[in-house]
C-alpha positions, 0 to 999 in steps of 0.5 A: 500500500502506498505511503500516505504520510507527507515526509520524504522517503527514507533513503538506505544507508551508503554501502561503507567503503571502508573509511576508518572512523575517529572513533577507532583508537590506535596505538602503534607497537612494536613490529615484532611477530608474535609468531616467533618465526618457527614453523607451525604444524596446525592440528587442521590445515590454516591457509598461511596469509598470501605472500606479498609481491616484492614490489608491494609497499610494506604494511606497518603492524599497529596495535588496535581495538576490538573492533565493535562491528564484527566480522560479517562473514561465515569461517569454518575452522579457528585455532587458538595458539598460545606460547608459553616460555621456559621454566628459566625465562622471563614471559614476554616478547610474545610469550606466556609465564611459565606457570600457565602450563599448571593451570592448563585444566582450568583454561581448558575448562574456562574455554570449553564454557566460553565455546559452549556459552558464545559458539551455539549455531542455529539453523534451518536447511531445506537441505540435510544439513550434511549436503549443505555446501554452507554447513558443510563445505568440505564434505558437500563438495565431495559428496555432490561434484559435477552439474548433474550431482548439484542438480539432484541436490536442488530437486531434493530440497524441500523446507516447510513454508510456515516453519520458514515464516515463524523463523523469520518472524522470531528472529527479528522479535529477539534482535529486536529485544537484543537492540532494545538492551544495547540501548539500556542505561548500563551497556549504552557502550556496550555491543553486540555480535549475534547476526543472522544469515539467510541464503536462497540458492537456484530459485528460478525468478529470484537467482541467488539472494542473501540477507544479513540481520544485525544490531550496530550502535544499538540499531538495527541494520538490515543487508540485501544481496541480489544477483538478479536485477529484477530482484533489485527492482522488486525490492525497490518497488515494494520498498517505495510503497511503503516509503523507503528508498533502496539505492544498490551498490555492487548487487547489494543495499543497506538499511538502518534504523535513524537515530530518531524516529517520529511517530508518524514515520516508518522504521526502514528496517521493519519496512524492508523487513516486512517486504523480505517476508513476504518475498514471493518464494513459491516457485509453482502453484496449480491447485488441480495439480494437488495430491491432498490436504497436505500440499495445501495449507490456509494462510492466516489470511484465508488464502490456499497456498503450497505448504513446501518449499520445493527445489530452492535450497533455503538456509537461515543460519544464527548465534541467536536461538529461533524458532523451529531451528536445529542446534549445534554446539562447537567442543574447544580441543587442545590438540597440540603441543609442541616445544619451540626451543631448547629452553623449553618454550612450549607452544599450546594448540586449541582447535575448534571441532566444528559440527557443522563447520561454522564460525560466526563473529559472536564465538569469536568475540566470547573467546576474546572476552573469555582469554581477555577478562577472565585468564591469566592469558597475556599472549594468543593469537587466533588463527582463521579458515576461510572456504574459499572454493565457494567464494571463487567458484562462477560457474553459470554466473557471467550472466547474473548480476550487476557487472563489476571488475575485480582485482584478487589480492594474491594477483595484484594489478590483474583484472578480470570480467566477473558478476556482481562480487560474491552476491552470486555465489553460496556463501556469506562473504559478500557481507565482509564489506561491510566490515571494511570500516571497522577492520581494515587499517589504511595501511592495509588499503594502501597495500592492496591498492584499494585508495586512487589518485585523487579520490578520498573514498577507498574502492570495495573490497571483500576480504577475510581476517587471517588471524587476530593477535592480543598482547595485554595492556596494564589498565584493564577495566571491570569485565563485562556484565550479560552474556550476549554483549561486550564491552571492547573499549575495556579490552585496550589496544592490544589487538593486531589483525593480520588481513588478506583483500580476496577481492577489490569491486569496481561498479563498470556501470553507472 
């Protein structure tokens, strides 16, 4: 229904092109790897940061916050390295007291709770969830290989539509909620790391289309992804009927809630929101073609409709419980353990058993908090496994989407013809643009290119977070209160992200 109010339609939010705001304290330390140069021998294999090219400028390694946007993109594998010094040695340098190794229970105990406590993975799969290429990257591609293989795993989905609705439906009721106590009196600093994904794959109107739910400064933010321009074009349409302007970047738009809303104005994320629930998914409906009862099912509005989903593949993914979906919890194993040196310096190993493989930001985050607020741990670094097979497979996809030019981060200076960045593919890691901001240090878009001459903004880039190192810092403030916020301010500038740009975004089309 058209907006009859008088005021101007709310516009979405600019896509960040990842400026680094004030609000982003640094500090610059020594450039010393915390890695101490030895080789690792990882429990599962960690991909090692892409080497430079000789003629790369060098990136300076700063000491920074916690940021508080999170990394918006799905890992699959994260280890925990903590070095520990010799029983003669002084801790420090990177390395950890020697009487850690006594209370190695304990911390094993405090991680194990923290894993059990942040790392809890919700979702729904039209898919069983082992043939689901997100839940379970590895063992999908191997199982289903080859056109016809995929094709038989798209005719054998099915997902029940009222289930799908009640999820949406309950999902944004908690993340409502959860805004609602980022924005009380005590935790106003405070933030939030829960997201919720969703991916609809091989639908034959639709194409491939993602969607993103979180809560940045105790507001909620809303992200679309679509590789088909007549997606776009209906969301914008359904969008100004209810008095919100989309604008599209890359393939992608981005709302978010206004710092001050009157009465008589419409929230831009409940609007958009209420047009993505009732996205048109049914891909056939002809009622003499029903075998019974039970394809058929009355809406609330007394309208026949299919009950099932057939032949898309739907997943919503979350760190926050919602209805009707399926629960997994991540174990936190010490793996390894191994000396660095002839005085007995030792190197601990923890790595996540992941069932299904599924990181999301707010287990990163618990970790932090936990080896941060609570362990005597002066040291660690944090070690990343990113699904790339999926990020690069195209296959079919020239013809989708908006056209852009990329330049990947290992290839510098390369430039190839390709759709609408990652907006095409079966994974989340489109939304790491989103992260830029917060993430990438301008040493960082310096090294790979991102800033042009004469132009202030950096270009889009999608990019993962190899790793993530913590030195401690004297002045820690009280640890934080409630379980599903967090307070990094009170972490200190102690923390160094290792950084890798897979792809730089060009829009070649005005």
């Amino acid at each position: 229904m058209p907006s009859t109010t008088s005021h101007p339609p709310f516009k979405s939010a600019a896509i960040r092109r990842g400026v680094l705001g004030d609000f982003e304290k640094t500090a610059k330390g020594d450039r010393q790897n915390i890695d101490g140069g030895d080789e690792r021998r990882p429990f599962i294999s960690i991909a090692q940061p892409s080497a430079a090219p000789a003629l790369a400028p060098q990136r300076g390694k700063e000491w920074r916050a916690y940021p508080k946007v999170p990394f918006y993109a799905v890992m699959q594998g994260l280890q925990l390295v903590i070095n520990v010094a010799g029983p003669e040695e002084d801790a420090g340098d990177g390395l950890n007291d020697a009487g850690l190794l006594r209370g190695l229970s304990m911390l094993q105990e405090m991680l194990q709770a923290s894993a059990t406590k942040y790392g809890g993975v919700y979702y729904i799969s039209a898919l069983p969830a082992s043939r689901n290429t997100l839940l379970y990257p590895a063992h999908a591609t191997r199982s289903h290989t080859g056109a016809s293989a995929l094709s038989s795993v798209a005719t054998t989905a099915e997902l029940d539509y009222w289930k799908y609705l009640q999820a949406l439906q309950d999902v944004f009721y908690r993340f409502a909620e959860l805004r609602d106590l980022c924005c009380t009196g005590f935790s106003k600093e405070h933030c939030t790391h829960h997201v919720f994904f969703l991916r609809i794959t091989e639908h034959p109107r639709l194409k491939d289309l993602m969607a993103m739910l979180a809560i940045e400064n105790s507001r909620l933010c809303f992200c679309l992804c679509a590789s088909s321009r007549v997606t776009q074009q209906y969301f914008t349409q359904r969008a100004q009927d209810v008095g919100v302007e989309l604008e599209w970047v890359l393939g992608s738009t981005l709302v978010t809630e206004p710092e001050r809303l009157a009465m008589t104005e419409v929230n831009p994320v409940f609007a958009l929101w209420d047009v993505f629930v009732n996205l048109p998914l049914h891909t056939t409906f002809a009622a003499q073609e029903a075998s019974g009862a039970a394809a058929m099912t009355l809406s609330p509005d007394g309208v026949t409709a299919e009950r099932f989903l057939q032949n898309i593949n739907v997943t919503l993914v979350s760190s926050l419980r919602f209805a009707g979906s399926e629960w997994s919890s991540h174990t936190v194993r010490l793996c390894e353990v191994g000396q660095l040196s002839e005085s007995g310096r030792r190197r601990l190993v923890w790595s996540l058993m992941a069932t299904p493989c599924v990181v999301l930001p707010q287990l990163v985050s618990g970790l932090v908090r936990c080896l941060v607020e609570e362990s005597p741990v002066d040291y660690f670094e944090m070690r990343f496994t990113h699904d790339m097979a999926t990020a690069t497979g195209r296959e079919g996809a020239e013809n989708a989407g908006r056209g852009v030019a990329y330049v990947t981060g290992a290839r510098r200076g390369v430039v190839q013809r390709k759709s609408a960045s990652s907006t095409s593919n079966n994974n989340f890691f489109a939304f790491s643009r989103l992260s830029a901001e917060a993430w990438l240090s301008d040493d960082d878009r310096r090294y790979y290119g991102l800033f042009l001459k004469d132009d202030p903004v950096p270009l889009e880039c999608e990019f993962t977070v190899e790793s993530l190192r913590y030195r401690r810092q004297a002045g820690q403030n009280e640890p934080t209160t409630g379980d599903d916020v967090f307070h990094p301010q009170c972490w200190g500038c102690g923390f160094q992200m290792e950084n890798h740009v897979e792809r730089i975004l060009v829009d070649d089309e005005e």
